[in-house]
C-alpha positions in Angstrom: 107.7 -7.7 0.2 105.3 -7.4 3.2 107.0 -4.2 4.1 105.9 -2.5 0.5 102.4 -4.3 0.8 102.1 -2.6 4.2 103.5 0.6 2.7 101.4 0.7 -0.3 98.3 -0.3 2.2 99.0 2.5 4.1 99.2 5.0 1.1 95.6 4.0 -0.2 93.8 4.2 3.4 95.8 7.5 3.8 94.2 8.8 0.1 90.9 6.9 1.0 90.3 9.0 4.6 91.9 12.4 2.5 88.9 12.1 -0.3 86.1 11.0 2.4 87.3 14.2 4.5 87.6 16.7 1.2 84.1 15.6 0.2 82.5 15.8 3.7 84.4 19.4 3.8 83.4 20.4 0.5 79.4 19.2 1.3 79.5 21.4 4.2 81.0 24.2 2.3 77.8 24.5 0.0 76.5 28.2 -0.6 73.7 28.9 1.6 71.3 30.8 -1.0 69.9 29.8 -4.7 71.4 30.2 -7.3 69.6 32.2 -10.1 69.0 30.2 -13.1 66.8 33.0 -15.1 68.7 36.3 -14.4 67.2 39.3 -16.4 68.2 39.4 -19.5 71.8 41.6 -20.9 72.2 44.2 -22.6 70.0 46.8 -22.1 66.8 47.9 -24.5 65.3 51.5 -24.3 62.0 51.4 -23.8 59.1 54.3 -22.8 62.7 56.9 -22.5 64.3 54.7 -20.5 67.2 51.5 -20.6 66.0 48.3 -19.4 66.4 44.6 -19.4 63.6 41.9 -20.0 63.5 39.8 -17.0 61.2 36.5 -16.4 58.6 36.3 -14.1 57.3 33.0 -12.6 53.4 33.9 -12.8 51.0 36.3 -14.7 49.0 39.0 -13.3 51.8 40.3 -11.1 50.9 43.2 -9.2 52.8 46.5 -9.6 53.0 49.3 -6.5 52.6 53.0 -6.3 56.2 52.4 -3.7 58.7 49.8 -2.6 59.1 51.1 0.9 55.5 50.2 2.6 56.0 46.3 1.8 52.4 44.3 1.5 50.8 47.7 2.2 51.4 49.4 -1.0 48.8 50.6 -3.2 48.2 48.3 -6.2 48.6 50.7 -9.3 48.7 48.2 -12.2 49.4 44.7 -13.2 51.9 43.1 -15.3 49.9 40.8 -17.5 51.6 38.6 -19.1 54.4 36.3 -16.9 57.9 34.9 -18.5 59.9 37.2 -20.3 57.5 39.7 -21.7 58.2 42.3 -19.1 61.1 44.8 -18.9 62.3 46.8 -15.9 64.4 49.7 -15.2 66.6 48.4 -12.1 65.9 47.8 -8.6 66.6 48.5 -5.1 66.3 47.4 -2.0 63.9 48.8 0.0 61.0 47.1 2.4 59.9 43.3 2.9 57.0 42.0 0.8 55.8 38.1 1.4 54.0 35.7 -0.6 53.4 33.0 1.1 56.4 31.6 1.7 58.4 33.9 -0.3 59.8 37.1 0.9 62.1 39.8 -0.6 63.3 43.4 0.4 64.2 43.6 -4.0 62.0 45.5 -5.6 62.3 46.7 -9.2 61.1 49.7 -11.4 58.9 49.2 -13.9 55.8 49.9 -16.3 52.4 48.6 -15.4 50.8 46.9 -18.4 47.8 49.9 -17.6 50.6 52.8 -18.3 51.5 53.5 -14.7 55.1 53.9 -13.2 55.5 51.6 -10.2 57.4 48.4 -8.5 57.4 44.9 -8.5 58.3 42.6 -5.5 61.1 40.2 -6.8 59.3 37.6 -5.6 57.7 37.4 -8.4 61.6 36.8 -10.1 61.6 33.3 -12.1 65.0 31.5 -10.2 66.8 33.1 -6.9 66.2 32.4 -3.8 64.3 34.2 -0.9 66.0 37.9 -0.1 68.2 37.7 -3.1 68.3 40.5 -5.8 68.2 39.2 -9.4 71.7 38.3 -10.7 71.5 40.1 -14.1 69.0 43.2 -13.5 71.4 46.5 -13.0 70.4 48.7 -9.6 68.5 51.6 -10.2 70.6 54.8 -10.8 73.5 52.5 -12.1 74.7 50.2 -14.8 76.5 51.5 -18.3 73.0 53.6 -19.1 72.4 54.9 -16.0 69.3 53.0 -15.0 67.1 56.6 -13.7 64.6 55.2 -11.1 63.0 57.8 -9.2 64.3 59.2 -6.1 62.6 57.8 -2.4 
């Protein structure tokens, strides 16, 4: 009898140390970005001669730039108003580093400023993500199944 109690001990320390070591492994195998809980919104809408997707920002008044490739230097050439899901863009790209505060993206995406101006918004300004990720649902520029045309840089 002591020999299956010894045997049956040994089985549950043996499981015990298996599941402590799987769940030390597994917390150690946790991704190392954010995951994005508002992607852009799917399918795609045409708007102003072009397909786009409504995608939610985390703040009004978000500025849009004349280019995506001179990062916190960029000329200002619009705002989007309104923040949440009002706004809709045409894709994006990856392209220079833009900060706010202690946010930071190289994504920027193609869009139309609430004064009628073409221009680009740092995805910093993306509701969900993390910092340097593109947003899960928006299609890249010059792809997607409507061929998302964003100008050439």
């Amino acid at each position: 009898m002591r020999t299956g109690r010894k045997a049956w001990r040994a089985a549950v320390s043996w499981l015990a140390t298996a599941l402590v070591a799987t769940g030390l492994l597994a917390m150690g195998a946790a991704p190392a970005s954010a995951v994005d809980n508002s992607p852009c919104q799917r399918p795609q809408v045409y708007r102003s001669s072009h397909w786009v997707q409504y995608c939610p920002l985390w703040r009004s008044n978000v500025p849009v730039y004349s280019s995506p490739d001179q990062g916190n230097g960029a000329t200002v050439v619009g705002y989007l108003v309104y923040g949440g899901s009002a706004n809709w863009f045409v894709g994006d790209r990856y392209r220079s580093k833009y900060t706010y505060g202690n946010y930071y993206n190289h994504w920027w995406a193609y869009t139309l400023a609430d004064n009628g101006r073409w221009g680009w918004v740092p995805e910093v300004f993306f509701s969900g993500g993390g910092n340097d990720e593109t947003d899960s649902g928006l299609y890249l520029c010059d792809y997607g199944p409507n061929f998302n045309d964003c100008p050439n840089l």
